[in-house]
N, C-alpha and C positions, 0 to 999 in steps of 0.2 A: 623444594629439595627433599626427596623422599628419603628416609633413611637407609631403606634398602638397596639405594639404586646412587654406584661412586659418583660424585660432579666433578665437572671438569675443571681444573683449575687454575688460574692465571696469578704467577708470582711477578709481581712489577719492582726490581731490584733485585739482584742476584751480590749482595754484597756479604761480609759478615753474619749477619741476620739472615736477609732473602733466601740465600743456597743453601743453608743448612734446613732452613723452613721447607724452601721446594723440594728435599730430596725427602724428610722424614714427613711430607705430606704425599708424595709420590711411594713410598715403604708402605703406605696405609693404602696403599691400592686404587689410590684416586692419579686419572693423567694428566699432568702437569705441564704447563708452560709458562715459561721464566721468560723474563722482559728484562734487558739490559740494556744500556747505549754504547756501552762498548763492546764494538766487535771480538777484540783479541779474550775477553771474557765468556763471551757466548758460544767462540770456537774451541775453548780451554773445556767446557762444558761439555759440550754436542763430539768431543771426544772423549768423555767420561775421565775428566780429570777437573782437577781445583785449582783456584788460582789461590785461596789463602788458606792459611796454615790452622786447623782445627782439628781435634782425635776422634779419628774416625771418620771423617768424613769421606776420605780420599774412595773410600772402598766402600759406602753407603752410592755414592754421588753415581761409581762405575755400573755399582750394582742396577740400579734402577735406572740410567742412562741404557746400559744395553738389553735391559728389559721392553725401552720404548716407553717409560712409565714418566719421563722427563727430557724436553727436550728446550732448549733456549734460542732464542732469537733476538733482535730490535727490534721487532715489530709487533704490535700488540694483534691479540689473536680472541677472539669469543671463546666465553670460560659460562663456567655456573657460580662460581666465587673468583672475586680476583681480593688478591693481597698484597697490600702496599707497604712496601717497605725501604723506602729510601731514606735518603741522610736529611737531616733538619740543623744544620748548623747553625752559629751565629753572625753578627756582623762586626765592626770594629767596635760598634758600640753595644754590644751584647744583646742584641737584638734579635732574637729571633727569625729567621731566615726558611720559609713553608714553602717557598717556590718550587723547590722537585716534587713535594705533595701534591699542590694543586697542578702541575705539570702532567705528573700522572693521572691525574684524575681527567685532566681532557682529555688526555689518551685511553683510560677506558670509559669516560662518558660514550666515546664515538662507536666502541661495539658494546653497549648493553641491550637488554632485552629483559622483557617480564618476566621476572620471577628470581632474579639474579642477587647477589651479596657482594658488597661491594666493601672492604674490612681493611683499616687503618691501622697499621703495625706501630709504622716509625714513630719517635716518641718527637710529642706536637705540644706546645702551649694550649691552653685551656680554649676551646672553641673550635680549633683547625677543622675535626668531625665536622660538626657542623656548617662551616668552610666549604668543607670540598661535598655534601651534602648541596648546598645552594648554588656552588659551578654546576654541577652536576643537571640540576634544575636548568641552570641557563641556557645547558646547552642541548638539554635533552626533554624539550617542554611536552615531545611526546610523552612521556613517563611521570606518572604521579610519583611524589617522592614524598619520605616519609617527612612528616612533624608540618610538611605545607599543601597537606591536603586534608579534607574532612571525610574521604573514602578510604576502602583500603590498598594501600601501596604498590606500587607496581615491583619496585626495588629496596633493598633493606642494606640499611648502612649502620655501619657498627667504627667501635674501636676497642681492640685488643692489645697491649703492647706485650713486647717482648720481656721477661725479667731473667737473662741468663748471666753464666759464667764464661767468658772465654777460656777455653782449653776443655769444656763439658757441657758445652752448647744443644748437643745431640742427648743428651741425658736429662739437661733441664726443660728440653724444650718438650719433651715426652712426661716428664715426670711434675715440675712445677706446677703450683697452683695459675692460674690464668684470672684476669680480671675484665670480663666482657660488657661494655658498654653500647648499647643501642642509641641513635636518635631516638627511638620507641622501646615501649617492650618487646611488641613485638621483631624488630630488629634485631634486638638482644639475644632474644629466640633462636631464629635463625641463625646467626653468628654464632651459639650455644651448639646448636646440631653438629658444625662444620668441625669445630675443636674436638667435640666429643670422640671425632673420627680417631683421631690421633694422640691426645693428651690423657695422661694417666691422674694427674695431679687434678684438683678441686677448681673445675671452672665457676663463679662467681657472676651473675649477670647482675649490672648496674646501668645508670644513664652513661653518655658518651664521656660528658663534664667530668663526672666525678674517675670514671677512669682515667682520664687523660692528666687530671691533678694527683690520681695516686700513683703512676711512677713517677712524676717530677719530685710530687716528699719522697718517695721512697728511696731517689739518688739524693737528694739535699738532705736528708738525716745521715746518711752512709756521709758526706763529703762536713759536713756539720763536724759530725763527729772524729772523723779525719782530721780538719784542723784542730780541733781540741788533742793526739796527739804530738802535729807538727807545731805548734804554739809550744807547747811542754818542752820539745826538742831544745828548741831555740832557747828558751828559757835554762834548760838544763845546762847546753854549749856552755850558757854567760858564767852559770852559775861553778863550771868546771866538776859538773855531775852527766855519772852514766845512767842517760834517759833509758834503756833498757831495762838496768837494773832499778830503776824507781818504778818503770810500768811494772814487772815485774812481781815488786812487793806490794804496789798498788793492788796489781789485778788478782792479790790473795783476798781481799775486803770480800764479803759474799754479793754486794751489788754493785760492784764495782766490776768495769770492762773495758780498760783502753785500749784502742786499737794501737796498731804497730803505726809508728812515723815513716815519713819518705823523704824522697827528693821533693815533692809535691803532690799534684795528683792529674792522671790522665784520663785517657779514654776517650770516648764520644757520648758516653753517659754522665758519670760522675763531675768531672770536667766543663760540663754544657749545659744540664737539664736544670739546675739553680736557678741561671739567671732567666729561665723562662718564665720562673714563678717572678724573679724579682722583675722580669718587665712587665708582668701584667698587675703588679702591687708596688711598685716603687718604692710606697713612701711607708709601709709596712714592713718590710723584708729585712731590716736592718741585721739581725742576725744571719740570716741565710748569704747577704751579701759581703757581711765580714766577712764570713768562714769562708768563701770565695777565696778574697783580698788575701787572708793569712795562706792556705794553701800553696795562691799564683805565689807569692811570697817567700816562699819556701825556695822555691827555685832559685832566687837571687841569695840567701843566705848561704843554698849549698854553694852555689859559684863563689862567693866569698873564701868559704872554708877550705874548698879546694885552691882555689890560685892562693893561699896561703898556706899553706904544705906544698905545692907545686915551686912557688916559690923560695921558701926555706929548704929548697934542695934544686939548688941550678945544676942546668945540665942534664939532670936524671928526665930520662921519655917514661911519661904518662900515660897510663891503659886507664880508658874510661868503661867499666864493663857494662855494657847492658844499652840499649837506645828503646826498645818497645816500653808502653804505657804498663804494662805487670807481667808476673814474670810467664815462662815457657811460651807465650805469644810470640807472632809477628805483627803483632798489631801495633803502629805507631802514632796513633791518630791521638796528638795533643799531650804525647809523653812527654813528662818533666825533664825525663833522663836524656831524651834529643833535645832536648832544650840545654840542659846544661853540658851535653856533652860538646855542642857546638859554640857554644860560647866560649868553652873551651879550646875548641879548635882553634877558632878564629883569632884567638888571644896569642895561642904557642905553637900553633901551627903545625912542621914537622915532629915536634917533639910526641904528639899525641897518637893515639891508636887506640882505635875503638873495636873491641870484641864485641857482637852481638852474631851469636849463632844461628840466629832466625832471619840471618840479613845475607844476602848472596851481594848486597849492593851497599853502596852509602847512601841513605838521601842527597839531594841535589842540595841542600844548605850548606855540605861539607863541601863541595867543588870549590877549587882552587884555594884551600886552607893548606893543607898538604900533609893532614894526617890521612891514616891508610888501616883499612880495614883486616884484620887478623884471628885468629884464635887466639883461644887461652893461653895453650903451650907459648907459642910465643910471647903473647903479653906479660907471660912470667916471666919468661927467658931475658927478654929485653928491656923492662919497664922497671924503674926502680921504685916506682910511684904509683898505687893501685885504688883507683875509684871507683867502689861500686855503686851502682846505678841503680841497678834489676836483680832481682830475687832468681834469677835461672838457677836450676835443679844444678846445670854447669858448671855454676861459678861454688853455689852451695858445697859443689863435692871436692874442692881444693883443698886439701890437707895443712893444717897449719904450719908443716914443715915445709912444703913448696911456698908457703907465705913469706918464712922466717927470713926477715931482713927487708924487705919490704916495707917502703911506708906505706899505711893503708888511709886511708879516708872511708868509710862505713855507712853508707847512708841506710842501708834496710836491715843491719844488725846478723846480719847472716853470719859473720864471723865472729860472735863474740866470746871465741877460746882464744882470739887473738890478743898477744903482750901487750898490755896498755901502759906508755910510756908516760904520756900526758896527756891531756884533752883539750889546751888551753888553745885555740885558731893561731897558725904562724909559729907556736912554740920549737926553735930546733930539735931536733930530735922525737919529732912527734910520728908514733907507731900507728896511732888509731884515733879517731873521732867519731864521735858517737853522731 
């Protein structure tokens, strides 16, 4: 791949990640084609629109859509780099679940060709690279592959993951540092040229290994720390102390940093990328698998705290505000807040009403519960019981005076000029809990 001369690109996953990646790789003037399975997603595309909610995208996506600089299909298509970026969930036993990766990877093992890049986004347990490296082989024994041959390579396999923000995806994905791992150096190399196209931030070439283990810690420190803390909260609850105001005075000490508490913790990152280190260490990970444990954790406490203010006020309808995993998102992928919001449901049924402005729909968990999706205005209007969930800019910008009289339950602190009456779980007349 000359540096002078764009390659043609093939994005495998048009999700989160993928489309934002296809569009600000297609802005850098290389032509693009996106690989999806879902139809209604590829024709959302191929008419220069989005199907998820990220700033800026809407009008990157059209821009370079009606350029011809990007276009999407199901079906995989010969590229100079393809880029893989699907989902890596887990299983009921926290297992680790590669199957769409090696998936993809038969689908472009069957159009490679010499001289090609073939580059691992989605974030994989320690090895996957090397994984979808050896299918690749299996299926393509025309082609020398890197790290299982003594000549040099036909094809160059790399891994790069993703390290962004939801709601500034198109910002960090241009400006962040990059951590590029080869099966080779040489890989690494190549993989190195392709980003440069595009990335402003300090690409970093290492082995595959070791990238692929550096976003796993890099989510298990961020979630580590998280439960340290939602640990504190709980503690604080028992203790009839505002966890707020102790981080607060904590985070005046000069090396001292708590982060903010929640309802738990979501995403497809934070949420997930743990237990991949603990399955491939089991019997090491005892830390990393606590702070799991205490976060999932978290969510059952808040349901506690909530059906007891819900409760010490029969009768009064419940606004649960927020269902996405952090705030101004529609991202709901393993949020704590639909988690608690539906258990809720499911408990009080009509009484509930869930605001979440990023949501035109309920999830299908809520069907036949018989709470009902709203705004704010109304959830003020009607709810005498107010549960926040999610940090929305929305809910932030409520005035304490449209509060006033409200019981509140607080789970992310965004209110805290709200009258605190008491703190104790179930106490009548309870205003706020921390």
């Amino acid at each position: 791949m000359k540096s002078d001369i764009k390659p043609d690109v093939c994005v495998v996953g048009l999700g989160y990640i993928g489309l934002p990646t296809a569009a600000v790789v297609a802005r850098a003037g290389c032509k693009v084609h996106g690989v999806d399975v879902t139809q209604t997603v590829v024709d959302t595309i191929n008419r220069g629109e989005i199907h998820i909610e990220e700033v800026d995208l809407d009008g990157l996506v059209q821009g370079v859509v009606q350029r011809g600089l990007l276009r999407a299909s199901t079906r995989m298509a010969p590229a100079d780099v393809f880029v893989i970026a699907v989902p890596t969930p887990f299983d009921d036993a926290h297992a680790p679940d590669v199957s769409y990766v090696l998936a993809a990877g038969e689908a472009v093992a069957k159009v490679l060709k010499p001289g090609d890049c073939v580059i691992l986004e989605s974030t994989s347990p320690v090895g996957t690279t090397e994984a979808l490296r050896d299918l690749i082989a299996a299926a393509r024994p025309d082609l020398k592959c890197p790290g299982l041959t003594a000549e040099t390579p036909d094809i160059s396999i790399a891994y790069c993951p993703e390290r962004v923000l939801p709601g500034k995806i198109l910002e960090e994905l241009t400006n962040n540092d990059r951590s590029i791992g080869g099966i080779t150096p040489r890989c690494a190399r190549k993989a190195l040229a392709f980003y440069k196209r595009f990335v402003r931030g300090t690409c970093v070439t290492t082995d595959a290994r070791s990238a692929e283990m550096t976003k796993l810690v890099e989510n298990a420190y961020r979630d580590v720390n998280i439960a340290f803390a939602n640990e504190l909260s709980i503690v604080a609850d028992k203790m009839g102390l505002d966890v707020w105001e102790v981080i607060r005075l904590a985070n005046r000490h000069p090396r001292v940093s708590i982060l903010t508490p929640g309802p738990g913790v979501g995403g497809h990152c934070i949420a997930v990328d743990p237990w991949f280190i603990v399955h491939g260490a089991p019997e090491d990970t005892p830390l990393i698998r606590t702070a799991r444990g205490v976060n999932d954790g978290k969510i059952h406490h808040v349901v506690a705290r909530a059906e007891a203010l819900i409760d010490a006020n029969p009768g009064q309808a419940v606004a649960c505000l927020g269902l996405a995993f952090k705030a101004n998102i529609d991202d709901f992928r393993e949020s704590p807040a639909r988690a608690v919001a539906a258990r809720l449901a499911r408990k009080y049924g009509n009484r509930v009403r869930l605001v979440e402005p990023y949501a035109a729909e309920l999830p299908g968990e809520f069907d036949g519960t018989g709470a009902a999706l709203v705004d704010i205005d109304t959830a003020l209007e009607t709810c005498g019981v107010l549960i926040v969930l999610v940090d929305h800019d929305a809910f932030k910008a409520v005035p304490v005076a449209e509060r006033a009289g409200h019981h509140v339950y607080d789970t992310r602190g965004i209110w805290l000029d709200q009258p605190k009456t008491a703190l104790a779980a179930g106490q009548p007349g309870l205003k706020l809990a921390s």
